[in-house]
C-alpha positions in Angstrom: 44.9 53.5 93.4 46.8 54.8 90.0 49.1 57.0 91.4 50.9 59.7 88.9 54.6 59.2 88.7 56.9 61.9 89.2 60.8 62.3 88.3 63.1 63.8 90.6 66.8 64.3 90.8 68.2 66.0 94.3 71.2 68.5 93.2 73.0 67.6 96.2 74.3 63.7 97.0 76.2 64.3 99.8 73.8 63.1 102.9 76.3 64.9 106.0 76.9 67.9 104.1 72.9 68.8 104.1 72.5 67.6 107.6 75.0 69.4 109.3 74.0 72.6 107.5 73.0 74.8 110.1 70.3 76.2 109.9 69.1 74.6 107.8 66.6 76.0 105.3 63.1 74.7 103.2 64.9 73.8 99.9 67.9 72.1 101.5 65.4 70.1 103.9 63.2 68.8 101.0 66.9 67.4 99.0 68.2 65.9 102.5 64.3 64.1 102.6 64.8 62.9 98.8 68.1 61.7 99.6 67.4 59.5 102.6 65.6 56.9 101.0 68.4 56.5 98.1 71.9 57.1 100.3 70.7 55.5 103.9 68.0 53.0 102.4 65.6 54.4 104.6 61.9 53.0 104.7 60.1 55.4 105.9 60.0 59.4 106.9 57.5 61.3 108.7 57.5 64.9 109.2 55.3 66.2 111.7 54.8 68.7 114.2 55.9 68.1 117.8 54.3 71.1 120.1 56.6 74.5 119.2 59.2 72.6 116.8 59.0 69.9 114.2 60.5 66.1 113.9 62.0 64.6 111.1 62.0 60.8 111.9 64.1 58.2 109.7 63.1 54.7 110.0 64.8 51.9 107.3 62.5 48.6 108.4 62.0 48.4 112.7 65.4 50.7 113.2 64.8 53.8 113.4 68.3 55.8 112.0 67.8 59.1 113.5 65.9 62.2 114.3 66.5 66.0 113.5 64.1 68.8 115.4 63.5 71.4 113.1 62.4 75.0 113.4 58.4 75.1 112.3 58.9 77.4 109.1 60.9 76.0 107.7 59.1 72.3 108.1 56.1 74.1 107.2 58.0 75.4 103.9 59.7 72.0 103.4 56.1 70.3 103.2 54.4 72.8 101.2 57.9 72.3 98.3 57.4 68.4 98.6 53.5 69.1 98.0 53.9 71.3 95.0 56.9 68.7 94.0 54.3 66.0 93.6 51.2 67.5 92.9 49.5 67.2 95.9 47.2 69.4 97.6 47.0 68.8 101.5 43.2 70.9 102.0 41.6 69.0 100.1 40.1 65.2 101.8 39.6 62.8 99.0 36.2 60.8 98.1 34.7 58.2 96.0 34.6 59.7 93.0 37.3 62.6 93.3 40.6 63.0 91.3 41.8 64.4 94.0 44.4 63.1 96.0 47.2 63.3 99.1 49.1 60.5 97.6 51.5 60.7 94.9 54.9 58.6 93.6 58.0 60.0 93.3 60.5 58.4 91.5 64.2 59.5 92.9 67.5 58.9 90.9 71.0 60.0 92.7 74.0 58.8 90.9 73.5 54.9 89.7 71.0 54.6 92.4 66.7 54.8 92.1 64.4 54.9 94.8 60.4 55.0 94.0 58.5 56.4 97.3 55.4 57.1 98.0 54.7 60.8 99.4 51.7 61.9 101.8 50.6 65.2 102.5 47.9 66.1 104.7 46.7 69.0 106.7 46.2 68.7 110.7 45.3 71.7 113.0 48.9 71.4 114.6 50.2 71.7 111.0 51.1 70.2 108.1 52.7 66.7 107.9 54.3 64.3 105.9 54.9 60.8 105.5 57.4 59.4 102.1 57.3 55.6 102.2 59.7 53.8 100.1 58.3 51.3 97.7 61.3 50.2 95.7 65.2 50.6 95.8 66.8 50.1 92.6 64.1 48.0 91.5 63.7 46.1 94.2 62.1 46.0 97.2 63.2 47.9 100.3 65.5 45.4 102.9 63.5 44.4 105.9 64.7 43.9 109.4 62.5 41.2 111.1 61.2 41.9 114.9 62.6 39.2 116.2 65.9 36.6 116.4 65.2 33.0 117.1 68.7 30.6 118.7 69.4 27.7 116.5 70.0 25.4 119.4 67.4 26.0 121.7 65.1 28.0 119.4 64.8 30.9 122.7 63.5 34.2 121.3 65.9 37.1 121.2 65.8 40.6 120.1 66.9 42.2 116.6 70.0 43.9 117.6 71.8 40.2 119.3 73.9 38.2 117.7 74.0 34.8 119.4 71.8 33.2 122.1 72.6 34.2 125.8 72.1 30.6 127.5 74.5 28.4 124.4 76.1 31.1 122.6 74.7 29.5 119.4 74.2 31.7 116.0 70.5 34.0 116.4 68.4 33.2 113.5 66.2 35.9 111.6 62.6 35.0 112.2 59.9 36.0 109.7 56.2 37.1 110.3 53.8 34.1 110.0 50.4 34.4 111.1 49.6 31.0 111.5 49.3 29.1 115.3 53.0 28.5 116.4 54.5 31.3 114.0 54.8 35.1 115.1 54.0 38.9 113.8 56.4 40.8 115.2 57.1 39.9 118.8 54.1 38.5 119.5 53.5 34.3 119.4 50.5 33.6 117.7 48.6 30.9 119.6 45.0 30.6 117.9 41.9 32.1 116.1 39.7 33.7 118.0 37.2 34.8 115.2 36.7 35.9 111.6 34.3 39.0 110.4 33.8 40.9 107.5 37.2 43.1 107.4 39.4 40.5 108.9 40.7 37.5 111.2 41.4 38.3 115.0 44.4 35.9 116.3 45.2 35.4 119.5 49.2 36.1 120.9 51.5 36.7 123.9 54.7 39.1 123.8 57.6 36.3 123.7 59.3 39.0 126.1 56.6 40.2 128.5 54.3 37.0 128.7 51.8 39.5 128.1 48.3 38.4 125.9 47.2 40.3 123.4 45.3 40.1 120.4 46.2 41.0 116.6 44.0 42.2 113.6 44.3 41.0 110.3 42.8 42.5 107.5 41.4 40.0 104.6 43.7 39.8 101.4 41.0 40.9 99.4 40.8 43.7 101.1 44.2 44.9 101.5 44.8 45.0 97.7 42.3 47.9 98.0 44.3 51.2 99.0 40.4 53.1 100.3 40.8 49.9 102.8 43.8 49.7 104.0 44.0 53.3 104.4 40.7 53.2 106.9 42.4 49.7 108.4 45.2 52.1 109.3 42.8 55.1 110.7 41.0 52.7 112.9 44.5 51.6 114.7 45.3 55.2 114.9 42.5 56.4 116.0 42.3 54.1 118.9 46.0 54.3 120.1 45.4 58.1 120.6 43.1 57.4 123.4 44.0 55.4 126.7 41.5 54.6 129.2 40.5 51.7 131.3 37.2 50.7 129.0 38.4 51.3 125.7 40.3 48.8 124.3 44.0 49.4 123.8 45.6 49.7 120.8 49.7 49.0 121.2 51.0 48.2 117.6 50.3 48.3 113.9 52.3 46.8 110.9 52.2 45.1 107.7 52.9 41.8 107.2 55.7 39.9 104.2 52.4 39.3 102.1 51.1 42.9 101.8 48.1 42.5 104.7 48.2 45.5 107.6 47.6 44.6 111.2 46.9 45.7 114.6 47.9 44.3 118.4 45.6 45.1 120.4 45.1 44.2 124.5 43.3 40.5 124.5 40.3 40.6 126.5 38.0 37.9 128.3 34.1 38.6 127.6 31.6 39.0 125.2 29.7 41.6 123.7 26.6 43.4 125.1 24.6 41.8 122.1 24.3 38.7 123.6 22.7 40.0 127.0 19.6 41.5 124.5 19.2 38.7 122.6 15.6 37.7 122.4 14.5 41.1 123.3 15.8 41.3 126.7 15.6 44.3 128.4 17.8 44.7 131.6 16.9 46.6 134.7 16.8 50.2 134.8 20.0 50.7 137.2 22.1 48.3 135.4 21.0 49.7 131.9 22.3 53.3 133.1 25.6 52.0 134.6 26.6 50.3 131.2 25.4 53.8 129.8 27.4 56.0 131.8 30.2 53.6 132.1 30.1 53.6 127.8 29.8 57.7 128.3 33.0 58.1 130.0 34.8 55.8 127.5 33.3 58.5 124.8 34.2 61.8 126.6 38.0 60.3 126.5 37.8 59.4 122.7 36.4 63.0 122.1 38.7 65.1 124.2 41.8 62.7 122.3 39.9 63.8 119.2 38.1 60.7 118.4 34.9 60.2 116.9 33.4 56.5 117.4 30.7 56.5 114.7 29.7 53.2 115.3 28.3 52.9 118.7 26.0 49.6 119.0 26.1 47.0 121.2 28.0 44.9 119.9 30.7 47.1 119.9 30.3 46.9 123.9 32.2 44.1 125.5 31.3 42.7 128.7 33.9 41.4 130.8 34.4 38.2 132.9 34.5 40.4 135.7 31.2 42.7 135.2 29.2 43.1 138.2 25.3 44.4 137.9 26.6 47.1 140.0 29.5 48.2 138.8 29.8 46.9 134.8 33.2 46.3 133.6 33.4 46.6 129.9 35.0 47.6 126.6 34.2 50.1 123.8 35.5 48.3 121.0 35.9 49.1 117.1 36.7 52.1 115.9 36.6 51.2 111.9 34.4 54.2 111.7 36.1 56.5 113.3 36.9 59.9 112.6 39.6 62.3 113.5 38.6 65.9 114.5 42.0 67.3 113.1 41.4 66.0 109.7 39.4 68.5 107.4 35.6 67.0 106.4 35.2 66.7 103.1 32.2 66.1 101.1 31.3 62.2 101.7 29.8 59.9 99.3 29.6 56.7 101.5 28.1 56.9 104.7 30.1 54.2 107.1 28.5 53.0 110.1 24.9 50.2 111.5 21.4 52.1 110.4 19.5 51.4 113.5 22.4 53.9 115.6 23.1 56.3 113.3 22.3 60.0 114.0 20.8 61.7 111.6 23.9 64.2 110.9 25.5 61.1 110.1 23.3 59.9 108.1 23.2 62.9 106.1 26.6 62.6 105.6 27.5 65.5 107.0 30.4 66.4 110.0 29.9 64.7 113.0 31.5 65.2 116.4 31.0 63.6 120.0 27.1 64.7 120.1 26.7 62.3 117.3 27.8 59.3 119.8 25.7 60.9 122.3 22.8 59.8 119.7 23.7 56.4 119.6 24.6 55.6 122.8 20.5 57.3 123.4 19.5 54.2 121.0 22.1 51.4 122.9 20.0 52.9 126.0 16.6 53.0 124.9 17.0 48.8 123.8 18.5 48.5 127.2 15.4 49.6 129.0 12.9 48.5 126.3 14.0 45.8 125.0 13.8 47.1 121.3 15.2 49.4 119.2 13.5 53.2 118.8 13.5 52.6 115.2 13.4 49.3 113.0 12.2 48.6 109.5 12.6 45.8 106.7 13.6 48.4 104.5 16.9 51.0 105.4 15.3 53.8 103.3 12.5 53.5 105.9 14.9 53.2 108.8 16.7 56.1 108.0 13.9 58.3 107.1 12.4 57.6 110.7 16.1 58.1 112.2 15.8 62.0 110.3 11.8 62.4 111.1 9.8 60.4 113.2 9.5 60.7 116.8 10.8 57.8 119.2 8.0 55.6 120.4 7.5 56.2 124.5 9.6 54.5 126.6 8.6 52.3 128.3 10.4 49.3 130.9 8.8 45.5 131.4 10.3 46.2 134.8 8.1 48.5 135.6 7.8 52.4 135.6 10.6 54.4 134.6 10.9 57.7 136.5 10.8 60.7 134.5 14.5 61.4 134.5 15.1 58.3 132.9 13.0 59.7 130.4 14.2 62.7 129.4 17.7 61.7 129.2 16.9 59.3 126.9 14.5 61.6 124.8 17.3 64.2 125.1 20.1 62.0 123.3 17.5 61.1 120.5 16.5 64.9 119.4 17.5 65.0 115.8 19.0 68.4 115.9 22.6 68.0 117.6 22.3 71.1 119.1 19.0 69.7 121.4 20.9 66.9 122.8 23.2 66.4 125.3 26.3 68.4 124.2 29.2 66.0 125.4 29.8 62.9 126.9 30.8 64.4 130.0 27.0 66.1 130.1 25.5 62.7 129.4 27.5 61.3 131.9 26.3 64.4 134.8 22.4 63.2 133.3 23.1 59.3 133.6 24.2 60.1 137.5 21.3 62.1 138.2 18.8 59.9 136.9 20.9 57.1 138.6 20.5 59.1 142.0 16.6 59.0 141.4 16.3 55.7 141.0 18.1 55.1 144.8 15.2 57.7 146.1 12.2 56.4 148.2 9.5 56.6 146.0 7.8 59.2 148.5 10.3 61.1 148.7 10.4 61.6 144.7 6.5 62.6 145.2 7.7 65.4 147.1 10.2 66.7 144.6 
């Protein structure tokens, strides 16, 4: 992405003097923000909203300097100077297509010294925030502080801040992020490959302090060089770390690594997706098909009340886990490289993201889509699981979409045998194409799933009778 250079000079050098002005106000807020990256060689700034105050945080590489709580006006004021400052306009969400932008380059001379940042700008419902990210310090790259200190004797792992090894007392080496087996990103030890899609490499690590497994996200060089792709790279990790609950997979870390490429840590996991269990047209039996479903319901109704939008629910975004029982499923919504986040403003949408055969037909439209769109596909992951097939299929995608916005779903119907007429509706009742039709939460799906699972545990006389 070109991004417009602008020229700034602060009027004030003198770092303590702004900070310890008290109170202090909008203009003398946006020259102490200008001033960081230039007098304290600081990496990063965010400013954002933190309940009934605001937080300026100063990072220079993986230390963070400091943090000043700020009255809300003023922050509120202080953003909407450094918007106007650099052109941006925080409303408006960018597309494929726009000029518009929440991006822009400042360029920021104090004195001898030059800092070139990058400045963010967006609009949340708790406020305003901001993000400056410095690209360049007097023509040079920013100074880095690596995650991690290796001994020169021993080679034992130590943390940034130490000087010398514990055990010998021998000099604590910088180590530097290498994602290959027996090197590290960050603190973690990388160990092997575990698999390579479309967006990236998946590696799998253990936390040289905590023993603890875990798995990391790279994004493909290709990709990164695009800033559309890096920027949804970085929405999928934040997306998922808002959210913590014990089947969706947890997001712990994200970063960018010496060469340019962002990643993500994420919880390592032993399974394998729900894919493989329908290959061949496999259906499964009615009861375990509605535990996955409401199990994969309650993972949604804590993504939607954090705010969080899946967008692409299939089944390969299901894993299975080692430990699943028929009974009781233990598994793991997975991916959220589609997600979006309620806070942010929709803006028009020229690309559609997300798999054809589960998309609702909002989405498809392009339009705003919220939890009852996941409610949709999780109706289609339920319908294969009973039938064995999807609702909807065809060679072409302008067919398969047209059916997704206009035909009717086929009856359902179970190789196992009949389905009772709960099972039904619930299912019919996910697929309607007008969101308001459908179940209208995850929770409600969930309340529907139980019912139906009830039902199901009924003598068949007895559901004669009711």
């Amino acid at each position: 992405m070109d991004l417009s250079p602008v020229e700034y000079e602060p009027l004030d050098a003198d770092v303590e003097s702004l900070a310890d002005t008290e109170p202090i106000g909008a203009a003398e807020l946006v020259e102490l923000i200008l001033l960081l990256p230039v007098r304290r060689r600081a990496s990063r700034l965010r400013l954002r909203s933190a309940g009934s105050v605001y937080a300026l945080e100063v990072v220079r590489g993986r230390t963070e300097l400091g943090r000043l709580v700020l009255d809300r006006e003023v922050a509120a004021r202080a953003i909407g100077m450094l918007a106007r400052l650099a052109h941006l306009d925080p409303l408006v969400e960018p597309h494929a297509g726009s000029s518009a932008t929440n991006l822009a380059r400042i360029t920021i001379r104090s004195g001898r010294s030059c800092a070139v940042v990058v400045v963010s700008v967006v609009a949340l419902l708790a406020g305003l925030e901001c993000e400056i990210s410095t690209l360049a310090l007097d023509g040079a790259p920013p100074a880095t502080e690596t995650a991690l200190k290796r001994c020169s004797l021993c080679g034992a792992f130590a943390p940034p801040g130490d000087s010398h090894c514990e055990r010998d007392r021998a000099p604590l080496l910088d180590v530097e992020d290498d994602p290959r087996p027996g090197g590290t990103v960050g603190v973690h030890r990388i160990e092997a490959e575990l698999g390579r899609g479309a967006t990236g490499i998946v590696l799998a690590a253990t936390h040289v302090f905590l023993g603890r497994p875990t798995a990391i996200k790279i994004l493909h060089d290709s990709l990164a060089r695009n800033q559309q792709q890096r920027r949804a790279f970085l929405a999928e990790a934040r997306a998922a770390s808002r959210v913590r609950h014990p089947e969706l997979l947890e997001v712990s870390d994200y970063g960018v690594l010496p060469d340019g490429r962002p990643f993500v840590v994420m919880e390592r996991i032993d399974g394998e997706p729900l894919s493989r269990q329908l290959e061949g047209g496999r259906a499964l039996r009615p009861r375990h098909a509605l535990a996955i479903a409401r199990s994969v319901a309650r993972a949604l109704s804590a993504a939607h009340h954090a705010g969080v939008v899946h967008n692409d629910l299939k089944p390969s975004n299901i894993m299975i886990l080692a430990s699943d029982r028929e009974e009781e499923p233990a598994l793991k919504v997975i991916d959220f490289g589609a997600a979006s986040l309620l806070e942010l403003r929709h803006g028009h949408r020229d690309e559609v993201i997300g798999t054809p055969h589960y998309m609702s037909p909002e989405h498809i439209r392009g339009e705003s889509t919220d939890g009852r769109s996941d409610v949709y596909a999780l109706g289609v992951v339920l319908y294969r699981l009973l039938t064995g097939r999807l609702p909807f299929d065809a060679d072409e995608i302008r067919a398969l979409l047209t059916a997704h916005l206009e035909a009717p779903p086929p009856t359902l119907t179970s190789p196992h045998g009949p389905l009772d007429p709960s099972v039904v509706r619930l299912v019919s009742r996910a697929l309607e194409k007008d969101p308001a039709d459908r179940q209208q939460s995850a929770d409600e799906l969930v309340l529907e799933i139980e019912h139906a699972m009830s039902r199901l545990q009924t003598p068949a006389w007895k559901r004669w009778l009711s």
